[in-house]
PLY file of the C-alpha trace (Angstrom):
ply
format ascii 1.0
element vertex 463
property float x
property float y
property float z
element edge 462
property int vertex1
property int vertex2
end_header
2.81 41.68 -32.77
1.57 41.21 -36.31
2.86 39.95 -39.43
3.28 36.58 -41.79
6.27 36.04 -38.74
5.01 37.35 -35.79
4.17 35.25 -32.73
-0.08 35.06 -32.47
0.62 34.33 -36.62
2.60 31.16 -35.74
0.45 30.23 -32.53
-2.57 30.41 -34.67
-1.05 27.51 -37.02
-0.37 25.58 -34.10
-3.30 25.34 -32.43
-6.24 24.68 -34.97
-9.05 25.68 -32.84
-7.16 28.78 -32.44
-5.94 29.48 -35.92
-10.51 28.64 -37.14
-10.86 32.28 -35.73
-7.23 34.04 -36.21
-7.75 34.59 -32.39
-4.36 35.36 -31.35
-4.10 37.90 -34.22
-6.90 39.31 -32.67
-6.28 39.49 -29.48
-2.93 40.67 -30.07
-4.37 43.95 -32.18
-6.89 44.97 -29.55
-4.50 44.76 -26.90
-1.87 46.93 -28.94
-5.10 49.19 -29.64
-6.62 49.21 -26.31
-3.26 50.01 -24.23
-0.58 51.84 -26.80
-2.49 55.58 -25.81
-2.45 54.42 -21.82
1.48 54.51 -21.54
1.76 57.13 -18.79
-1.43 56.64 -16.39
-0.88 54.76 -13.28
-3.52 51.49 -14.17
-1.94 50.47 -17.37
-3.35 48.16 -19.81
-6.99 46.49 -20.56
-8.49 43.89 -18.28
-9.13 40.62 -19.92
-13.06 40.93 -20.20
-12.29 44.39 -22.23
-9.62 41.90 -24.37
-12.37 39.53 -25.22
-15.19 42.21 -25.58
-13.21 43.76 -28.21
-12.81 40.67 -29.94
-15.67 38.44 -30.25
-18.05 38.89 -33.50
-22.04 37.29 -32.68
-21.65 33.53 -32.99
-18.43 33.34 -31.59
-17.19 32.12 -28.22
-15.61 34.17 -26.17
-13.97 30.97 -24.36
-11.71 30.83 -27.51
-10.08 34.39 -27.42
-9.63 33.66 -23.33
-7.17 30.32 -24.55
-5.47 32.52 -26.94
-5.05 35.14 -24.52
-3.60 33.06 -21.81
-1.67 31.48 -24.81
-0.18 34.69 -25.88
0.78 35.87 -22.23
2.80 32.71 -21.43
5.63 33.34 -24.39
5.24 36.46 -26.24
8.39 38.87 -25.51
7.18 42.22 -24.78
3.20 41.79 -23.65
3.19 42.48 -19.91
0.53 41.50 -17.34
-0.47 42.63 -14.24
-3.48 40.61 -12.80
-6.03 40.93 -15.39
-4.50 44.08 -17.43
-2.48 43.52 -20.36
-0.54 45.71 -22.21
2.65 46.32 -25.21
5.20 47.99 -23.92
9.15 48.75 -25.78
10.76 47.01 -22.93
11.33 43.24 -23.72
9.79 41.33 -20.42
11.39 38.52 -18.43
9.53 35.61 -20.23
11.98 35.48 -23.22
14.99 35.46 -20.59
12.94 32.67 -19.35
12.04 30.59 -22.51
16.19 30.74 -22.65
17.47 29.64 -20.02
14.62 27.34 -19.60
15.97 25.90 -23.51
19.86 25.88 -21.97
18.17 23.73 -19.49
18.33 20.49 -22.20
21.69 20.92 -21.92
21.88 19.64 -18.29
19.77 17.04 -17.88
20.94 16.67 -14.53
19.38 19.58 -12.74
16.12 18.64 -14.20
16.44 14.82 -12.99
17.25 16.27 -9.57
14.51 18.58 -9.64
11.80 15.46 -10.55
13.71 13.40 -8.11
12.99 16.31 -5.45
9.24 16.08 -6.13
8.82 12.23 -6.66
10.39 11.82 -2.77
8.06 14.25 -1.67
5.20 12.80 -3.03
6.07 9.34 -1.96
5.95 10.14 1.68
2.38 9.32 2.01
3.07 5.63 1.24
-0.77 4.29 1.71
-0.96 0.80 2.04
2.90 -0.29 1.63
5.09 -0.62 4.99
7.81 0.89 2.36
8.28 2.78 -0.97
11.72 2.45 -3.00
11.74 5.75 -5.41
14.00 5.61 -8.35
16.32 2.83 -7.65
19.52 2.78 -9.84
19.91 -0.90 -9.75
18.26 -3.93 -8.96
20.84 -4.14 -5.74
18.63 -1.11 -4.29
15.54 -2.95 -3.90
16.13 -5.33 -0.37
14.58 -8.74 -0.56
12.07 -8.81 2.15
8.78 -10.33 3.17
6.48 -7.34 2.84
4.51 -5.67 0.03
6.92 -2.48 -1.81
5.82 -0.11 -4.08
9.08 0.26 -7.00
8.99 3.55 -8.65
10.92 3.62 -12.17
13.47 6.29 -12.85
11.89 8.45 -16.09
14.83 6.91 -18.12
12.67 3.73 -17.98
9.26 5.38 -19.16
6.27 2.39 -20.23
4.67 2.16 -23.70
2.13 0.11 -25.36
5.14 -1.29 -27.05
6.05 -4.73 -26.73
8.94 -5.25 -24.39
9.10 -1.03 -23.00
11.51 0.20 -20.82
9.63 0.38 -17.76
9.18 -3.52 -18.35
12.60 -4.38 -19.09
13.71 -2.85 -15.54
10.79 -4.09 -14.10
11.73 -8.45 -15.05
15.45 -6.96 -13.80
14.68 -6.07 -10.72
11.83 -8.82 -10.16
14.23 -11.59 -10.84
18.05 -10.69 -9.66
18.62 -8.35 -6.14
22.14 -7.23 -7.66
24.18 -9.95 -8.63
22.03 -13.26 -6.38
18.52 -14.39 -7.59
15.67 -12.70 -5.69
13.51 -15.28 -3.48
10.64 -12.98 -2.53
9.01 -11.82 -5.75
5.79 -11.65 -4.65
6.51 -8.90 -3.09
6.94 -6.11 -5.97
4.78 -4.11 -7.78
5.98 -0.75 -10.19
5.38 2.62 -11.04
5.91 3.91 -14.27
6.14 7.21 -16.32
4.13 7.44 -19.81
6.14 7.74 -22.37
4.30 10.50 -24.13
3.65 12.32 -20.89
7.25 12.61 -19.78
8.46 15.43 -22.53
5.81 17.15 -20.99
6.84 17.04 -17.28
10.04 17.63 -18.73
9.16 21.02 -20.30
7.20 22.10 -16.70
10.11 21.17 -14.44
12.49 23.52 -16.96
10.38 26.25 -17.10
9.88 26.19 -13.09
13.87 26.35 -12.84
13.99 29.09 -15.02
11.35 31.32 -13.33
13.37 29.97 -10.06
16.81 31.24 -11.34
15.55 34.19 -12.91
14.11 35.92 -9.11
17.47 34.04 -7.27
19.31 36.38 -9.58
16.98 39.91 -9.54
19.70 42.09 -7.96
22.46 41.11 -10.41
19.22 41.46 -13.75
17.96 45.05 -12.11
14.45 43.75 -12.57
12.02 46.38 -11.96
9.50 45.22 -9.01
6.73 45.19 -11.43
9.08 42.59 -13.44
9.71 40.87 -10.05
6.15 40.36 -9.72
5.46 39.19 -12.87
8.54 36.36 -12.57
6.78 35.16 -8.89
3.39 35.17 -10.75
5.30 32.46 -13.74
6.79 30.91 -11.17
3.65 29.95 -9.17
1.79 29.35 -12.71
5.21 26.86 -13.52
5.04 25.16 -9.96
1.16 24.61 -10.35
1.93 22.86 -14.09
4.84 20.77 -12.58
2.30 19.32 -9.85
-0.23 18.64 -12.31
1.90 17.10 -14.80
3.35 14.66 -11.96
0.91 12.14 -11.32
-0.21 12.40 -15.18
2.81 11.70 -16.48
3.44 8.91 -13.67
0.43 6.40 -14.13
1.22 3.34 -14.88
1.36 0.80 -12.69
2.88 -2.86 -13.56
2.15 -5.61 -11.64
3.75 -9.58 -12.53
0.93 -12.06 -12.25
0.79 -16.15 -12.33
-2.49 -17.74 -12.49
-0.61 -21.38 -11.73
2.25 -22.65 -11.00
2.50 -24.08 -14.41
1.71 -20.70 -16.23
4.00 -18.26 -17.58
4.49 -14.68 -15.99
2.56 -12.09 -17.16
2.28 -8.13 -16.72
-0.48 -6.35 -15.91
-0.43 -3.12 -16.78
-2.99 -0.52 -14.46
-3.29 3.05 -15.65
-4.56 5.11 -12.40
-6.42 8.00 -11.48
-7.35 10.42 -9.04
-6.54 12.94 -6.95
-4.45 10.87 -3.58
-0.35 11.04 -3.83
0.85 8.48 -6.22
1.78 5.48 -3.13
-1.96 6.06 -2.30
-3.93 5.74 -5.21
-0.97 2.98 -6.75
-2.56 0.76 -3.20
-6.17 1.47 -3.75
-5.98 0.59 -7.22
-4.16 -2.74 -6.36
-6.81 -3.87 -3.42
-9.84 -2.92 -5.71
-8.20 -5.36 -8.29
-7.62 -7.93 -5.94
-3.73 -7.26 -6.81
-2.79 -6.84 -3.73
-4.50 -8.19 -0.32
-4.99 -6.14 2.85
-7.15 -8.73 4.55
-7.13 -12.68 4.11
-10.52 -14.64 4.85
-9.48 -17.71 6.81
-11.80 -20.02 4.74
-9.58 -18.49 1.62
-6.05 -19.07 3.21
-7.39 -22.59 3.02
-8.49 -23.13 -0.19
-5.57 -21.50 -1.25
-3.77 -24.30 0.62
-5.56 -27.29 -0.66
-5.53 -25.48 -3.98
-1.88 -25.65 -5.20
-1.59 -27.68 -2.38
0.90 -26.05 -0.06
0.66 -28.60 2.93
3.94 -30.94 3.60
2.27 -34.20 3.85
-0.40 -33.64 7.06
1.33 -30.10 7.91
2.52 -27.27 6.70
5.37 -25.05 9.34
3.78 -21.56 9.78
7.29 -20.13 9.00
7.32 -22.10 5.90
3.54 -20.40 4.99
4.85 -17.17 5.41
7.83 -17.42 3.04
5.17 -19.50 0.55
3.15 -16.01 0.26
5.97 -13.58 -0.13
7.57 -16.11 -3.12
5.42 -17.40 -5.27
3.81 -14.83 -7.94
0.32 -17.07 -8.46
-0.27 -16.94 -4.62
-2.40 -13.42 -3.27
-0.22 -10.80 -2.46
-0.16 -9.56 0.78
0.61 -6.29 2.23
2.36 -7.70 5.42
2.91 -10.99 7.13
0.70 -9.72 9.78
-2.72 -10.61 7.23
-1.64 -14.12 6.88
-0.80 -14.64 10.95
-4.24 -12.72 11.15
-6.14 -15.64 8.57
-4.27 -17.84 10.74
-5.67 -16.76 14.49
-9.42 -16.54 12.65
-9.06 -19.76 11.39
-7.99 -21.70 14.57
-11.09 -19.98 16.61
-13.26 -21.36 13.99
-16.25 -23.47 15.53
-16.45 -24.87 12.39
-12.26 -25.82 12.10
-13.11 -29.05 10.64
-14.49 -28.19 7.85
-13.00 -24.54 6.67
-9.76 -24.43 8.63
-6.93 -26.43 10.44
-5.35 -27.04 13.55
-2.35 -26.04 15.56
0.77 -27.68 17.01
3.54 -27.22 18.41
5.65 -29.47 16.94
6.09 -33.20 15.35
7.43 -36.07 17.26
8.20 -39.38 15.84
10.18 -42.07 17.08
10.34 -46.20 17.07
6.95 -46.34 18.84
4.84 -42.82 18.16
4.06 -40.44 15.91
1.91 -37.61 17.07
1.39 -33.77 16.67
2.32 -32.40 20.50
0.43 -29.24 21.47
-2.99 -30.09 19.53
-4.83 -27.39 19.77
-8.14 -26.30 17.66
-11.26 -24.10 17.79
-10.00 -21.30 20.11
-7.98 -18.37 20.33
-4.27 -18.45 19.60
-2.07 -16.08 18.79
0.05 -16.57 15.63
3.31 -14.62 14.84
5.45 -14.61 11.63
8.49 -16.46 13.47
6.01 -19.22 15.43
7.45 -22.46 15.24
4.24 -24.00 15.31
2.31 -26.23 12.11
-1.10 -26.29 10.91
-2.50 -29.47 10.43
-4.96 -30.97 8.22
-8.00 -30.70 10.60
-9.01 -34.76 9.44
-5.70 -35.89 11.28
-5.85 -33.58 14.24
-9.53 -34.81 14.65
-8.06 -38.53 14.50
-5.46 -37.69 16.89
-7.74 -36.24 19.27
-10.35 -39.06 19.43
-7.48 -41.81 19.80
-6.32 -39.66 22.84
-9.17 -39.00 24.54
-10.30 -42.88 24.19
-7.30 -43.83 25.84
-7.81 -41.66 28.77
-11.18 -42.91 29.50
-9.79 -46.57 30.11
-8.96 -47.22 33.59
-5.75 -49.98 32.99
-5.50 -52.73 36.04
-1.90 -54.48 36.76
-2.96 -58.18 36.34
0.42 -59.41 38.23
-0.52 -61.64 41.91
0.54 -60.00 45.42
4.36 -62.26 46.23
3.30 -61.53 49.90
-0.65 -61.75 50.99
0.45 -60.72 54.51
0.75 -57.12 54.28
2.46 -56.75 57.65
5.83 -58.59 56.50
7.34 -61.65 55.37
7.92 -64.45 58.48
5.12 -62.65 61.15
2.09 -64.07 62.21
-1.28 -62.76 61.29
-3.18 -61.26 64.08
-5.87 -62.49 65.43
-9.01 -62.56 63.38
-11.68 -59.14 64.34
-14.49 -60.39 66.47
-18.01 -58.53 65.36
-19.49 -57.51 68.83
-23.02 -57.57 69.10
-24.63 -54.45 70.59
-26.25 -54.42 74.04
-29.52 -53.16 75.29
-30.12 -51.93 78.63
-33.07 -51.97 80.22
-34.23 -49.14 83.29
-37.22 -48.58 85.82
-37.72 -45.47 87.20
-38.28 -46.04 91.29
-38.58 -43.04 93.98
-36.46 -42.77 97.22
-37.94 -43.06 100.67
-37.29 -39.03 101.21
-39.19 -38.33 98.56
-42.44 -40.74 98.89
-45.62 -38.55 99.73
-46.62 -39.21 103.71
-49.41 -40.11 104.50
-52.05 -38.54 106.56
-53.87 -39.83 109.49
-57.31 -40.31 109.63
-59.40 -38.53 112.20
0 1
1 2
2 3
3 4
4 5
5 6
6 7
7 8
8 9
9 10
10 11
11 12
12 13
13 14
14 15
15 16
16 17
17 18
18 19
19 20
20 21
21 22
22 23
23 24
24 25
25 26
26 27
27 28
28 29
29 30
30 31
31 32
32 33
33 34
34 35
35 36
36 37
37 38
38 39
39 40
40 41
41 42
42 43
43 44
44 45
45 46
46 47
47 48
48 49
49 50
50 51
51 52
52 53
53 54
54 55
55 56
56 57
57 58
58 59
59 60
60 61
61 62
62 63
63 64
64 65
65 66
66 67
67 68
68 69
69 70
70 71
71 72
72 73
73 74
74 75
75 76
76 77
77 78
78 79
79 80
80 81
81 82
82 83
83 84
84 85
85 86
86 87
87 88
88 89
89 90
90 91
91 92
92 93
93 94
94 95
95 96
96 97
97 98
98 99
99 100
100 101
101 102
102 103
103 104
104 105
105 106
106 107
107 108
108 109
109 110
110 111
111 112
112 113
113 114
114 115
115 116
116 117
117 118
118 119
119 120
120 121
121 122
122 123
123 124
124 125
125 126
126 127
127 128
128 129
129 130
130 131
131 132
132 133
133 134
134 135
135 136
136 137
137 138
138 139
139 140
140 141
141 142
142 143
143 144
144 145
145 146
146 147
147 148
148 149
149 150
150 151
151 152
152 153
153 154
154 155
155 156
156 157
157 158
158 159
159 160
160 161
161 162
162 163
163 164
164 165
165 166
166 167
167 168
168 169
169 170
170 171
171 172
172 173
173 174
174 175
175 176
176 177
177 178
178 179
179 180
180 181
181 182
182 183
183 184
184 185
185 186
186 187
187 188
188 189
189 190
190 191
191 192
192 193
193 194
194 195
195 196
196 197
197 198
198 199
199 200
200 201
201 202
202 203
203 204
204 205
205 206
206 207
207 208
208 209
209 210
210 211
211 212
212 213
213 214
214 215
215 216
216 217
217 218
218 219
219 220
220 221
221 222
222 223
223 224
224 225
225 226
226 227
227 228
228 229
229 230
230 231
231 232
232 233
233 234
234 235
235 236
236 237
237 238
238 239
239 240
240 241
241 242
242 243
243 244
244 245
245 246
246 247
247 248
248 249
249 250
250 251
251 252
252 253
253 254
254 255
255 256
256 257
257 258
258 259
259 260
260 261
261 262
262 263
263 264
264 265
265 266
266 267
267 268
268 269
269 270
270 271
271 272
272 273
273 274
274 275
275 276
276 277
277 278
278 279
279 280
280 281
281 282
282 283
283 284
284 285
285 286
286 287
287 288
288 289
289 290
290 291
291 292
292 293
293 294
294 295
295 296
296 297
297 298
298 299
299 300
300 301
301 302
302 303
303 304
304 305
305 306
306 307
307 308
308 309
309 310
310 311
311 312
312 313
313 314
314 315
315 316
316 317
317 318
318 319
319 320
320 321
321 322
322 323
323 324
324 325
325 326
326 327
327 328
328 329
329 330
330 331
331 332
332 333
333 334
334 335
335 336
336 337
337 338
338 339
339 340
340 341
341 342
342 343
343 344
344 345
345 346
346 347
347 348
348 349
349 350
350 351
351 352
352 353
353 354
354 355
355 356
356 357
357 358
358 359
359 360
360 361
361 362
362 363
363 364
364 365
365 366
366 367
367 368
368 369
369 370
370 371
371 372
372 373
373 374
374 375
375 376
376 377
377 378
378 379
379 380
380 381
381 382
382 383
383 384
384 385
385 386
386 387
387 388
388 389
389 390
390 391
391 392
392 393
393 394
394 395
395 396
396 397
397 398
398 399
399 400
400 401
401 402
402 403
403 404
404 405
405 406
406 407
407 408
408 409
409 410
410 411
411 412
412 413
413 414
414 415
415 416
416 417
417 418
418 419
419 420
420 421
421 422
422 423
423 424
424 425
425 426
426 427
427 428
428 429
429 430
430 431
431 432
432 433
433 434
434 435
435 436
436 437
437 438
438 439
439 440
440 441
441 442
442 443
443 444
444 445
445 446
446 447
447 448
448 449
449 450
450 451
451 452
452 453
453 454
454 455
455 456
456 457
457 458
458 459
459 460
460 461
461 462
């Protein structure tokens, strides 16, 4: 409890801020005098306000003896707690059985990999805006070559550092340019995760203190432990799990991302730290879209000034397949979450009133023989829909406006066969003609009403 040896002596020369006011030493004495005359009444110990009310002098902050108190509690061998009462007692507690097996745990680096492993999966079931997550791939060979956006997540041997040439960037070019033993085509399709060097030993030091608590309750029948003492390992245990949580996303925050600005640029890394409180997929996508690192939705206008940019057409056209795999392999193109947000550009971009000018066309295929070359299935400025496996082009929208105005000029021309009729009679070769149609004239007919004899008035005679 006291002494040039004791525990709050060497705590104080650890922690400065600690040592400025000997507060563990202080603490340390007013528990041992608050609590060494309460042995044998049922609510043992000193709350914590007591603990700092018996230490703080007037300019002092009682913040400071709270630290050391907390400090004190998490390691020192026979201080017991139960809520917010503290007291000595003869009896060594469970934390030193704790701090040992939790320092056997270097020794098997295994169960603590395991245990990280455990917590990484967990947290990478939320995957945010990735189709997929690969956590803690052993080799490259682990990683599929596909067309859609992945989130990599380093194994802590392979932790990043300022350094030049780190770990986490070492396995990150591996994996980036090789899918086991074959070269990877799709590279544009990776981005990492990667622990902090610095941060790891402390993640380390949480997950071996959590197994210990763990172990330590799995085995209370065969250690006796008192049910106060069972309380008190639950209470670490929770207090370990809590840390381990923390110290997850802290320790992995680094995200890696290769970048090309042109085709005739070297690789580079960019290197995000992140923040916040999402699961690690989550936050590792927001981060990406806010720096345009990765692309959840493509502007059709965009797709084709990306196109006239490097320039990715094939003479007039470009095959929509061939787009696709253009997007998911070359690092100094966007990077797209799916193929769906290019097929998406695509469909905007055809319905465009104004195709001519910001977009392109659509066709179904290319036909060229001796006598024509044209783009069948010409379509522009409506709705289409656009998968990843069409077979379909997009053409420059200056040809497919050419093609359209040669077609639709030669369907307004009304073509006459200039070749002479062998036969004039149309009734058959060696019969005479009939006789030539005579125009009759029409006929008038004239009438005049007359009466019959039965029907003339009589006359009557004259007296």
């Amino acid at each position: 409890m006291d002494g040039p040896h004791s525990l709050p002596v060497t705590l104080d020369g650890e922690v400065p801020n600690l040592g400025k006011f000997a507060a563990c030493r202080r603490v340390a004495r007013t528990i041992y005098l608050g609590s060494a005359p309460l042995t044998a009444v049922a609510n043992r110990g000193m709350e914590d306000r007591r603990v700092k009310l018996g230490c703080v002098m007037p300019g002092e902050t009682p913040a400071v003896f709270g630290d050391a108190l907390r400090r004190l509690a998490g390691v020192a061998t026979y201080l017991y707690q139960d809520g917010a009462r503290y007291w000595y007692a003869t009896q060594p507690t469970v934390t030193k059985l704790a701090e040992d097996r939790a320092e056997q745990l270097k020794r098997d680096g295994d169960k603590v990999a395991q245990e990280m492993e455990r917590r990484l999966r967990k947290d990478l079931e939320r995957k945010g805006e990735f189709n997929r997550v690969h956590p803690l791939p052993a080799t490259s060979a682990d990683v599929p070559d596909d067309l859609d956006a992945r989130l990599v997540v380093l194994r802590p041997d392979y932790p990043y550092s300022k350094e030049a040439l780190s770990r986490a960037e070492q396995a990150a070019k591996e994996i980036l340019a090789n899918r086991g033993n074959a070269p990877r085509l799709y590279q544009n399709t990776l981005v990492f995760l990667a622990a902090d060097k610095n941060r790891l030993q402390d993640l380390d030091e949480a997950v071996r203190r959590y197994l210990a608590w763990q172990s330590i309750l799995e085995e209370k029948d065969i250690l006796d432990l008192s049910p106060h003492q069972v309380k008190q390992a639950e209470t670490q245990r929770t207090s370990a799990d809590g840390a381990v949580t923390a110290r997850l996303p802290e320790t992995y925050q680094w995200l890696l991302a290769p970048v090309q600005s042109s085709p005739q640029s070297a690789v580079e890394w960019s290197a995000v730290r992140l923040s916040g409180q999402d699961a690690l997929a989550v936050r590792a996508g927001k981060k990406l879209i806010n720096d345009e690192l990765l692309v959840a939705q493509l502007g059709p206008t965009t797709l084709r000034l990306e196109m006239d940019r490097i320039p990715l057409w094939r003479g007039d056209a470009v095959p929509i397949r061939q787009l696709v795999e253009d997007f998911a392999r070359y690092l100094y193109l966007p990077r797209l979450c799916d193929t769906s947000v290019l097929t998406n550009a695509i469909q905007r971009g055809l319905a465009l009133l104004t195709w001519t000018q910001d977009a392109f066309a659509y066709a179904e295929r290319y036909d060229k023989d001796k006598n024509t070359e044209r783009y069948r299935g010409l379509q522009s400025g409506q709705r289409i829909m656009i998968v990843a496996s069409d077979g379909g082009l997009l053409v420059r929208p200056e040809v497919a406006q050419r093609q359209m105005e040669a077609e639709s000029t030669a369907t307004s021309v009304t073509v006459v066969d200039p070749s002479p009729d062998p036969d004039p009679n149309p009734f058959g070769p060696g019969l005479p003609p009939p006789p030539p149609l005579v125009k009759m004239q029409p006929k008038r007919y004239y009438a005049r009403r007359t009466r019959s004899a039965a029907h003339r008035p009589r006359r009557q005679p004259h007296c």
